[in-house]
N, C-alpha and C positions, 0 to 999 in steps of 0.2 A: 591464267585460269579463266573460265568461260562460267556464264551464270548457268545453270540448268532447270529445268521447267519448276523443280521443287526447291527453295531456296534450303540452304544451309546442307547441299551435298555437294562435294566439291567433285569439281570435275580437272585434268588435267590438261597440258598443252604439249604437245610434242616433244621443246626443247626440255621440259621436266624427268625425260626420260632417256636422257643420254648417259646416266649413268652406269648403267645395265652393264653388267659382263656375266659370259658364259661359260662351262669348262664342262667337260665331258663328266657326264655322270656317272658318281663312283659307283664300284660293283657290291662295293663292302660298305655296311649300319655299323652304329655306334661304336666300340671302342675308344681310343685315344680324342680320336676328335669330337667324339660327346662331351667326354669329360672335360676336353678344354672348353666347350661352347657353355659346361653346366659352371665351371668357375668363374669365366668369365662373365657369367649372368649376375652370380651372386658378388663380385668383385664391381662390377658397373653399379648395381642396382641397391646393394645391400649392405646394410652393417656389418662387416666381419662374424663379430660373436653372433650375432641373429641369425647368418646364414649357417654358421656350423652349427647352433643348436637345433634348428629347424633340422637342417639334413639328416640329422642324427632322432631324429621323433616322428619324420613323415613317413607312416603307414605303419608304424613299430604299434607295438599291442597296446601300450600303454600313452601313446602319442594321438595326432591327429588326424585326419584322412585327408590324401592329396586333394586340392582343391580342383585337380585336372581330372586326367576320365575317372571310368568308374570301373578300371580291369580288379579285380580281385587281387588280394593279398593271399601267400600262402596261410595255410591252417594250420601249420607248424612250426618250427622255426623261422625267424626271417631274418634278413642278412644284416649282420651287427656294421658292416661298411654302408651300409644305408638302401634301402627298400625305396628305390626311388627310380627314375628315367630323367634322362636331360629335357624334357618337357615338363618334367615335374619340380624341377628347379626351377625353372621359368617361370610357371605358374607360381610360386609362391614368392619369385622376386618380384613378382607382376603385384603383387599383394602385402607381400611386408618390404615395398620399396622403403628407403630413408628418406624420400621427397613428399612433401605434403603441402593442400593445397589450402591456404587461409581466406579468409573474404577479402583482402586487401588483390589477391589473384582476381578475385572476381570483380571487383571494382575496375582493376585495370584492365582484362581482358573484357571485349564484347563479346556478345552470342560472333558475330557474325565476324569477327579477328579467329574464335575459335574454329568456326570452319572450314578456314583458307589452311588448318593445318590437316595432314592424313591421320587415318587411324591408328598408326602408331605411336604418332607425335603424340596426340592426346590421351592414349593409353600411358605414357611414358611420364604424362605429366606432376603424377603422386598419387596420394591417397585425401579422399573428402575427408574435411575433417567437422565438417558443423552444417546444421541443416541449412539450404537456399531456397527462395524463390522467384520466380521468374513472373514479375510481375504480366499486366495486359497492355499492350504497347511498348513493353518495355526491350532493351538488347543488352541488357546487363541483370545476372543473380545476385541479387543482395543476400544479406543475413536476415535470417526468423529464427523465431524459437520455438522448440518442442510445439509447447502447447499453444501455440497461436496456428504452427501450420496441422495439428491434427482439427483444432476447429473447424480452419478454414476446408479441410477435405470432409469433416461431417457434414460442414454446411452445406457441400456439393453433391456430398450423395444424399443426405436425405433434401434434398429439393427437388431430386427428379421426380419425373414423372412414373415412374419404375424401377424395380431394381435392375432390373432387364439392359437398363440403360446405361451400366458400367458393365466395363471389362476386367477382369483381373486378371495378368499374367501370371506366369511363374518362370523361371530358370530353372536349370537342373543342378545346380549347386546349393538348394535350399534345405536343408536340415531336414529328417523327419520332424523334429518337434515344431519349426517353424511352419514346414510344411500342412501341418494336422490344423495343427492351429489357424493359419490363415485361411483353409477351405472349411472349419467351421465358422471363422468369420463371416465369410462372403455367402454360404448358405445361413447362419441365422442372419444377413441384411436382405434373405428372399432371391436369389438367383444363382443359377451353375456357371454362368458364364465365367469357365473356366480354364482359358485355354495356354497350354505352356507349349515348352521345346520339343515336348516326345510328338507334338500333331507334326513338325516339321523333317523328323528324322525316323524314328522308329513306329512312328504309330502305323504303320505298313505292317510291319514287324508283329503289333498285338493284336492286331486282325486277323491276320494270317493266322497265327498261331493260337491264336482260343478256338478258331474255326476248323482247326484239325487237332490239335492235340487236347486241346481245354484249357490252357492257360497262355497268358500274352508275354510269357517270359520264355529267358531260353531253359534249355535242362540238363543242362550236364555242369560240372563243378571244374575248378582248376585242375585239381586230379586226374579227371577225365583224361584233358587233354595230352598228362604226361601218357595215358593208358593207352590213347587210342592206336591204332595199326595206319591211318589213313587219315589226316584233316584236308577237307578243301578248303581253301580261303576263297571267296568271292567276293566282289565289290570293294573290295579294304585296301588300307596301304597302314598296317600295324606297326613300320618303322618311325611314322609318323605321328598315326593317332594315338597310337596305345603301345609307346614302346618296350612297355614290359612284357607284353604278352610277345616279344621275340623270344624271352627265355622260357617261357613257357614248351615253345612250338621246339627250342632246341634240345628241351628234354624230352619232349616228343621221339627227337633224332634219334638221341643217345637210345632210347629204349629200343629201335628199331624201327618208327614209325614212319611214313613216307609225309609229302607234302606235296597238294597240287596246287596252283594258284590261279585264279582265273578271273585276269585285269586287261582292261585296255593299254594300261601303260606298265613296263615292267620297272616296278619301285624297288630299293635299293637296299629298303629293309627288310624287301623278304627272295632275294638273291641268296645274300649272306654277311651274319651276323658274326661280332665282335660281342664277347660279353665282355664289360669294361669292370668286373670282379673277379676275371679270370688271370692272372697272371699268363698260364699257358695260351689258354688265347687268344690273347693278346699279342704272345710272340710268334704264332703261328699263322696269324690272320683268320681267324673266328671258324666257323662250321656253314656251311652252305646248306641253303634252309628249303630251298624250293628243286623239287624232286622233277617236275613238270611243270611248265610257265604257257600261260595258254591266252593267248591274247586276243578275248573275244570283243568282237565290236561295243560301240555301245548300244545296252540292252540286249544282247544277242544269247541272252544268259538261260531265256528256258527254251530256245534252240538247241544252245550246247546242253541245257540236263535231258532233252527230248532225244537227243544223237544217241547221247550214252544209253537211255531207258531202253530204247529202240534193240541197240545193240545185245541190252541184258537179255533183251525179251527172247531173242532169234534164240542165246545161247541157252535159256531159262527152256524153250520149246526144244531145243534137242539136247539138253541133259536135263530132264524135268526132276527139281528139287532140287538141283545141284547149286542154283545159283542164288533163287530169291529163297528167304525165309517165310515158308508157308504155315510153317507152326503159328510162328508170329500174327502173319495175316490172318489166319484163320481166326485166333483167338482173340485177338485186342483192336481188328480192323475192323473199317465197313466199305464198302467202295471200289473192292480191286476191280473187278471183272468190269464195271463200268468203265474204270480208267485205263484197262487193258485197251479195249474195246476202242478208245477214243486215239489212244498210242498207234495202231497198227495203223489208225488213217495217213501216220506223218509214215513218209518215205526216211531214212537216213539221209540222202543226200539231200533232201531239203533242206533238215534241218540242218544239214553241215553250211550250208550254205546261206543260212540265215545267222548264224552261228559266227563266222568270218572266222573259225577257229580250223586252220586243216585238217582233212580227213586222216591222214595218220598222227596225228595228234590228240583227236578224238578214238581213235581206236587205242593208243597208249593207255589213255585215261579210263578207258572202260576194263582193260586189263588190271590195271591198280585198281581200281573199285570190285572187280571179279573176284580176285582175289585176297579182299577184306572183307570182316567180320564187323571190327567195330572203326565204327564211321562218325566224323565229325564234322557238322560244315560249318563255317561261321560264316556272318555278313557284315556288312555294315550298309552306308549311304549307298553307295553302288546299286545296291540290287534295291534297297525303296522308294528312292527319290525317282519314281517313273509311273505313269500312268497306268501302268500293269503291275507296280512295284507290290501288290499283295495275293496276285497269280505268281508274284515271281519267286515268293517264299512258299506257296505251298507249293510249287514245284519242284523245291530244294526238300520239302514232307515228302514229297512222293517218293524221291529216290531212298529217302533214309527208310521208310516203309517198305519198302523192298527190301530189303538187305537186313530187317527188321535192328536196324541200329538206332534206335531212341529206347529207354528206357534199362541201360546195363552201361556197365563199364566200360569208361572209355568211347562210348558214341551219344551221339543226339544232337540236338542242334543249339547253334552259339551267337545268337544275334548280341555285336559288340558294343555295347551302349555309349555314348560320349558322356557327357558332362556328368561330375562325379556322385551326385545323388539323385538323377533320371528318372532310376527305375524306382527308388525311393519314395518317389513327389509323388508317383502314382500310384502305389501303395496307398499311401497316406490320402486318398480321395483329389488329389488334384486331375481330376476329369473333367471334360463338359456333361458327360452322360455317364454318371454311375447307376449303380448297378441297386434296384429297390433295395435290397438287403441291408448294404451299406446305408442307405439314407433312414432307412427304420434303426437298424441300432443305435445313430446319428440321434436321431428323435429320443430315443428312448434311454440315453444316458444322459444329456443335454439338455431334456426338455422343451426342445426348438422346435417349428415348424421349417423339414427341410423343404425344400419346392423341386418339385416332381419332375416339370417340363426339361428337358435339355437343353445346354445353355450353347455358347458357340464355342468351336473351335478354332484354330488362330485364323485360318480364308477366312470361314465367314464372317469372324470377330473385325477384320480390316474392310472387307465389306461392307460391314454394319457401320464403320466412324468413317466411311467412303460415302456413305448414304446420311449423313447425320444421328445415325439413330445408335450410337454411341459414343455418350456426352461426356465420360470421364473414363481415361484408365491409366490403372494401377498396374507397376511392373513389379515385381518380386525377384529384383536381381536381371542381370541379362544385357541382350543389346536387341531390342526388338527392331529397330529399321537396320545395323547390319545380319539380322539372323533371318528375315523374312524376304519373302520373294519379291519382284515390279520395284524397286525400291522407291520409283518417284509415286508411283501410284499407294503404299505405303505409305509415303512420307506426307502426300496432301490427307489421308486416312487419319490420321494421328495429329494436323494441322487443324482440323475440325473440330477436335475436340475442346470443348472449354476447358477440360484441367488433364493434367497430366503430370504422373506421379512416377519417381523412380525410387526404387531403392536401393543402391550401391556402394561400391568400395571405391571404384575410378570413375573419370569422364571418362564417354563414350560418344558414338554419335547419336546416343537418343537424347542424349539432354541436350540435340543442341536444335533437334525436329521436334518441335514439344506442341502444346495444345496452349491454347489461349493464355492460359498461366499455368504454369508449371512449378514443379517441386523436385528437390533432391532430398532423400532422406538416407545421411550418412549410414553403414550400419557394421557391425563389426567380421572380421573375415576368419575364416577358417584357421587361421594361424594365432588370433589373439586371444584371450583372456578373457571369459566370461560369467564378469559375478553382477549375482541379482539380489534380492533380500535377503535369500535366503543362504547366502553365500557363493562360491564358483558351483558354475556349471560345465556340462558336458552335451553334447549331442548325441547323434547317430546318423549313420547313413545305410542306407543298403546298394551292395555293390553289382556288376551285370552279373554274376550267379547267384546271387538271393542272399548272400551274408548279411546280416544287420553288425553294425561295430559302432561303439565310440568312438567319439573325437573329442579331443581339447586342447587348444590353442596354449601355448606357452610364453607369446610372447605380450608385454605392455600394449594395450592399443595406440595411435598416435594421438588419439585428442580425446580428455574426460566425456565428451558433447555425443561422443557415437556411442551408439543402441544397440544389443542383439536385435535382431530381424525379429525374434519371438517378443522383446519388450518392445519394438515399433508397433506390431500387430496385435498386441493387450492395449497398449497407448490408445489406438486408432480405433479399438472394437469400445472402448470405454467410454470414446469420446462421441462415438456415432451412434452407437446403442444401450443409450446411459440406462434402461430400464433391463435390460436381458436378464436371463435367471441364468446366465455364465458369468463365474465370478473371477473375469478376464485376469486380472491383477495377482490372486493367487495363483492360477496358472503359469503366471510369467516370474513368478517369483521363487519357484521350484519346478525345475524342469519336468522332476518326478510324477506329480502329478502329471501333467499332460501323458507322458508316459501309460502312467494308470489308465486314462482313458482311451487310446490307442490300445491298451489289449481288450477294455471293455469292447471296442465297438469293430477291430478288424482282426481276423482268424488269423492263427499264427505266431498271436503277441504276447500269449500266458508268459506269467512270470517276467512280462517283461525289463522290470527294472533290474532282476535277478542275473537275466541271461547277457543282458548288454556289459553288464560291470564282470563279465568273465570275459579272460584275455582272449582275443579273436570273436568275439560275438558268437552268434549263433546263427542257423539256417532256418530261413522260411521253409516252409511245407512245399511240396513241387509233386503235385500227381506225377506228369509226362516223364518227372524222374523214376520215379515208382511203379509205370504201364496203368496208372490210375487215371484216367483221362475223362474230368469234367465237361465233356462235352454234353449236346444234348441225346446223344444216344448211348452215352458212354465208352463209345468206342474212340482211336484213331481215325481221322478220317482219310480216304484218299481223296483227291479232287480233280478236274476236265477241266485243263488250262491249254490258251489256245498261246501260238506263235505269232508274236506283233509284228507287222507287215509296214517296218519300218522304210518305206522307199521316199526318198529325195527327189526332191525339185532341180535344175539348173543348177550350180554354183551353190546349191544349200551345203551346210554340214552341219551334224550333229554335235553338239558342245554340252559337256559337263562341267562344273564344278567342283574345285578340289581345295583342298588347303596346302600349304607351304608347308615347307620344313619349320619356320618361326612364325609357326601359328598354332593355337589351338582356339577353333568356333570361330567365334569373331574376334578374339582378341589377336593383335598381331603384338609376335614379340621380340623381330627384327625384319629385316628388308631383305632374307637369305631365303635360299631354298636350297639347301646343301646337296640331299639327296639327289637332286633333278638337277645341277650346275648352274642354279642359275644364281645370280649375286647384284643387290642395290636395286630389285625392280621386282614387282608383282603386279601392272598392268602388261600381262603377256600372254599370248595364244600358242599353247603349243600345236604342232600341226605337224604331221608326216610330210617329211623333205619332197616327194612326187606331188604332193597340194599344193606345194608353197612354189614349186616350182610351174604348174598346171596355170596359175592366177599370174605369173608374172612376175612374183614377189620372189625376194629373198631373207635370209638371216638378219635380224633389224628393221625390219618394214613395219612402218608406222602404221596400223589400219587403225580401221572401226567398224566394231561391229553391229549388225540389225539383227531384230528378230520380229516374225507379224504370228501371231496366232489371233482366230475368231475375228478376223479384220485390224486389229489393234497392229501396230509398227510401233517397235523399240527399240532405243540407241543405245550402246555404249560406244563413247570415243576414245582415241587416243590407248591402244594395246601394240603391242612390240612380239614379231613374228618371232618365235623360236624353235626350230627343227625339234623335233621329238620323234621316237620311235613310238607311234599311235596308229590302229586302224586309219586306214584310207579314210575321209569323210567326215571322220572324227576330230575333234578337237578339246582340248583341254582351258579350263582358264579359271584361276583364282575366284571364291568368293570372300568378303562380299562387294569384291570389285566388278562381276558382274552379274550380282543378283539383278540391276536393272532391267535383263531380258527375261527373265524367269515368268512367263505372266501367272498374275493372280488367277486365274483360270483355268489353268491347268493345272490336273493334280489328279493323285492315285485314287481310284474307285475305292470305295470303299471306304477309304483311310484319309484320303481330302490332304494328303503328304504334297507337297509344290513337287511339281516335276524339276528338279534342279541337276538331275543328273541327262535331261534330255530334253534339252531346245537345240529348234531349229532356228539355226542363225546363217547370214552372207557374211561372208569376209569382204570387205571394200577397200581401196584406200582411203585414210584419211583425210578429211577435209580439212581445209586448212581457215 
């Protein structure tokens, strides 16, 4: 191990990585060998009876919500063999492990023993079980108690100089109720500074899409998708993130739908799928899910929608009406003619060519789109994490506006959300910049003075404790230095700070890059048992199509000393704002209430206590599903998005960021990547065999890689060459093994998203 500029990230040595092997990546997702990976999680990690009663509750109507993404549950029956994915096992072995960690752990391990281990070790290590702190000088968490460490964090924030001067994150696994609750907190202490996981992922995604359609959400329902004639998939790999939404896509099949997929790298889960609840099959070797596999470079994505557009248009000009839906446009749009207009400037062969996707390949795909009606596209990372990432959504509006597929059965569009209450958190006001409305009814049921100004987003917010002028922050769940971009740049951000506050279920690597003094405040997890005075409670989440549902944990917690998140955040607002006219305490003491006030103050939530305690929850309100589009002119809009003029330097290539098969975000939940062949290693570059062979290298070649933007140069060392079928130029590679070239400065207009899907990096050899 080698020290690195920012203490407590571990870096590797060459010989750390020999134990890598590779094997041809399968053509066929989940089946047989899901379900051994899902038993074998709950069998390594879990009590027996804990894991079968879990399996048997997770996402059922009356059970709890996977702690993993946020794909939707059906609206109808759901399958009595268990409504889960082998990621979803994972996720809650990762959570209701049988290992737990006592102060006598923290006595003998140091900060700096913790970091010599990777971030699966310390994921792997249990669950907190009693609150810690990290004293000033010190390399060992001792024990505190409750009310000693919510003092000492009152004391911190009210001595600043401003409210201004704290950060509050959030995760997207935070409850609505916690959720509400903590962004009234943080506004009655006087500031927004409010920034979570959606600025890092989808906040591309709510940009884009308030600005053409009128809301930041997507619009179409699970339903949809069995309805539609046509889904694109762009930028995703759903065998991995979202592996439920393969059955979705295969009912799709079944009804007659087609599937285009349009990925730099061809993923395994959306080849062809094994449903591991099918007997047949299983014996037959699953259904083949991708109709057309289009392997566009990276970012070459509104080239390839400009080809296709390009293509409608010729045919829309010599059979006029026959192609695009003018009824549509005429009535609920605004913008065609300008964006006609700006279309005809791009040649086809430009954009085939920017595009890195073949010309008869695109002319395929423009056929399957000619002749559909109802149109689906989904996204995920791929298409936001880029400096054009919210030109690159509404140019996936544009095509569905043509074809007038938003707003009916079976089309519209499907940005995939991760972490499983996302879209939830922002719901519930976790914004930097909301919206007056929301801060006026905020006021006006609360009695607060909310603050006006807009607070930071997560750049600026690293910015700000880079610059000293953010003196404490609070995390609401998460891994803030593996989820954020520059990681050493990050991790000095977060070293500035005089305090620094977590709140969690495992170690991670933020407790171990902390601020002056730090804190862990144990809290309880999606899978356990939550009674307050007022007796057990329940939560809610809302899922990526706008379902709100309950959740409630079944199991024992591991230790009397852990907290709902909702009574850490009564705790901490009581103790900081002992005068507020919020009577924190009741609040946390019936979930209900809090409830009550979440329908007073955000549209949607009538009856709320009512509609949540029916089995499946209920649907938020969605204009774009309806052709209701809260925009400011009421219409649809189209929009003049231009083609990123992506050209390289010498020896540069393009490098994006992916997750593993044993990962979800940043938690890692084994050393595999099944899909992709690769086993026992995740410092590795995938790379097109003609790259690897162009540099001199071969299969196993130890490099390192650089990246410079705005003058700045950045390292990661120590990554292991792997052949991959990838665009030329391209390259693939784990985060958040190397969020370190990501720079802090780069990021999506508009949406301030880290470019993580697009640096420029050199491949070198390693130094030794």
């Amino acid at each position: 191990m080698k020290e690195s500029k920012s203490k407590n990230i571990k870096i590797f040595s060459p010989e750390e990585l020999s134990k890598m092997k590779l094997s041809k990546p399968p053509k066929n997702s989940v089946g047989m060998p899901a379900i051994l990976s899902s038993v074998k999680q709950m069998r390594q990690y879990m009590n027996p009876k804990d894991a079968l009663n879990l399996s048997l509750k997770m996402n059922q109507k009356d059970g709890f919500d996977c702690p993993g993404c946020a794909w939707p549950d059906p609206d109808d029956d759901r399958s009595s063999l268990g409504e889960y994915c082998e990621n979803g096992i994972k996720a809650i072995a990762e959570e209701a492990t049988k290992k737990s960690l006592s102060v006598d752990f923290f006595k003998q391990n140091s900060i700096q023993s913790l970091s010599n281990k990777s971030d699966f070790e310390l994921g792997k290590l249990g669950r907190l079980t009693e609150p810690m702190v990290l004293r000033e000088n010190s390399d060992h968490y001792e024990s505190i108690e409750w009310e000693e460490a919510f003092k000492l964090i009152a004391n911190e924030l009210n001595g600043l100089n401003s409210p201004d001067d704290a950060i509050f994150y959030t995760s997207g696994r935070t409850s609505n109720e916690a959720a509400y609750l903590y962004q009234l907190f943080v506004r009655a202490f006087g500031t927004n500074n409010l920034p979570d996981c959606s600025n890092m992922c989808h906040e591309s995604s709510g940009v884009a899409l308030s600005q053409t359609l009128g809301i930041g959400k997507g619009s179409v329902t699970l339903e949809d998708l069995h309805k539609a004639e046509l889904i694109i998939v762009m930028g995703q790999n759903p065998g991995t993130n979202h592996p439920r939404m393969l059955s979705a896509l295969e009912k799709c099949k079944g009804n007659g739908g087609k599937i285009i997929t349009v990925n730099p790298l061809p993923e395994a889960g959306l080849m062809n799928y094994t449903n591991p609840q099918s007997p047949l099959k299983m014996l037959t070797n699953g259904v083949s899910l991708t109709d057309l596999f289009l392997p566009v470079k990276v970012n070459g994505d509104v080239a390839f929608l400009k080809a296709v557009m390009r293509l409608l248009l010729d045919k829309e000009e010599t059979n006029p009406g026959k192609i695009f839906d003018h009824n549509f446009i005429k009535t609920f749009t605004e913008g065609y003619q300008t964006f006609i207009n700006d279309l005809k400037k791009y040649s086809f062969e430009e954009c085939v060519k920017e595009s890195g996707i073949p010309k008869e390949d695109i002319i395929q795909a423009t056929e399957m789109i000619t002749d559909s009606k109802k149109i689906i596209i989904c996204w995920a990372m791929g298409i936001t994490q880029h400096e054009n990432g919210v030109e690159n959504i509404k140019e996936i509006v544009n095509l569905l506006l043509l074809k007038g597929a938003v707003g009916k059965p079976g089309a519209g569009t499907c940005p995939v959300r991760g972490h499983s209450n996302v879209q939830g958190d922002r719901t519930m006001g976790i914004w930097e910049a909301p919206k007056k409305a929301f801060l006026d009814n905020l006021e006006k049921v609360h009695k607060i003075k909310a603050p006006r100004e807009h607070g930071l987003a997560t750049v600026p917010a690293i910015n700000a404790m880079h610059k000293d002028k953010g003196k404490i922050f609070f995390a609401m769940g998460g891994n803030f230095i593996g989820a954020t971009p520059d990681t050493a740049f990050t991790a000095k951000a977060i070293q500035n700070c005089n305090l620094t506050v977590q709140v969690s279920t495992k170690l991670n690597r933020s407790h171990l890059i902390t601020g002056k003094k730090a804190l862990i405040l144990p809290c309880l997890g999606r899978t356990d048992k939550d009674f307050q005075d007022s007796g057990e409670q329940f939560v809610s989440c809302e899922n990526s199509m706008g379902v709100v549902q309950s959740s409630k944990g079944i199991l024992n917690p591991p230790s009397k000393k852990l907290k709902s998140e909702v009574k850490i955040i009564a705790d901490l607002a009581s103790a900081t704002l002992p005068t507020s006219p919020i009577d924190w305490q009741k609040l946390a003491a019936n979930y209900d209430l809090i409830r009550d006030a979440i329908e007073q103050v955000i549209p949607g939530f009538d009856n709320y206590n009512e509609r949540v305690r029916k089995p499946g929850g209920f649907y938020l309100p969605n204009g774009a599903r309806e052709r209701k589009f809260n925009t400011k002119n009421g219409k649809a809009n189209f929009s003049v998005n231009t083609i990123p003029k992506n050209e390289l330097a010498d020896e540069e290539f393009v490098m994006m960021t992916v997750r593993s098969h044993d990962q979800f975000n940043t938690t890692i939940y084994g050393m595999d990547d099944r899909y992709r062949g690769i086993k026992n290693e995740r410092r590795v570059v995938m790379m097109n065999k003609e790259d690897i062979k162009e540099l001199g290298l071969k299969a196993h070649s130890v490099v390192d890689l650089t990246s410079e933007f705005n003058g700045v140069k950045r390292f990661a060392k120590t990554f292991v060459i792997v052949p991959y079928p990838i665009p030329r130029r391209n390259i693939a590679t784990y985060f958040p093994e190397a969020n370190p070239l990501v720079p802090i400065d780069s990021f999506a207009k508009g949406s301030m998203t880290p470019c993580s899907k697009f640096v420029r990096v050199k491949v070198v050899a390693a130094s030794v």
